[in-house]
C-alpha positions, -999 to +999 in steps of 0.1 A: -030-671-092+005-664-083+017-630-075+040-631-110+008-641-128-012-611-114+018-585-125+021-603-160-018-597-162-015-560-145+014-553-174-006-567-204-039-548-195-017-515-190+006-520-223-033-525-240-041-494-227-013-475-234-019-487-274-055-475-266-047-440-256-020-439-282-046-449-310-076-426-296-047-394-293-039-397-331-077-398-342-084-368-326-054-355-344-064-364-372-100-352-366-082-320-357-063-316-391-096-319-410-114-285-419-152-287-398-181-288-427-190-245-432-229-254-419-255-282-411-270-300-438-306-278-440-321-308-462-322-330-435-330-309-408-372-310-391-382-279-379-401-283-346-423-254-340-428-242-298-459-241-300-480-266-277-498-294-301-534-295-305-549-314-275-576-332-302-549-353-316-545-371-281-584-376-277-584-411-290-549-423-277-543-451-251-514-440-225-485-458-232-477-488-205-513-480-192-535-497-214-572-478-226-588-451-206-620-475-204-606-511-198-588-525-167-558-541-164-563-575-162 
């Protein structure tokens, strides 16, 4: 490639950006113009307790990646 051919492709890639930034800059505008939601939507929330699980659900489960507890890779 030509040294003109690089600066055309230089220019187009930057004039793309520019419309880029220009686009993103109005959306968060416009995100900024609209009132935030008061709370969370408590319907569709999980609670996840901190307390540690019961270790007997895990009794009968293979490790993941590792295969059974009694059988060898092959």
């Amino acid at each position: 490639m030509s040294l003109n051919d690089d600066l055309t492709a230089v220019r187009r890639n930057l004039d793309e950006l520019t419309r880029k930034v220009e686009r993103l800059e109005q959306q968060a505008a416009a995100a900024r113009r609209q009132p935030a939601s008061a709370a969370p939507d408590q319907s569709r929330m999980v609670p996840v307790p901190d307390t540690p699980y019961d270790s007997a659900l895990w009794t009968d489960s293979d490790d993941e990646g590792l295969g059974a507890r009694d059988r060898r890779a092959p």
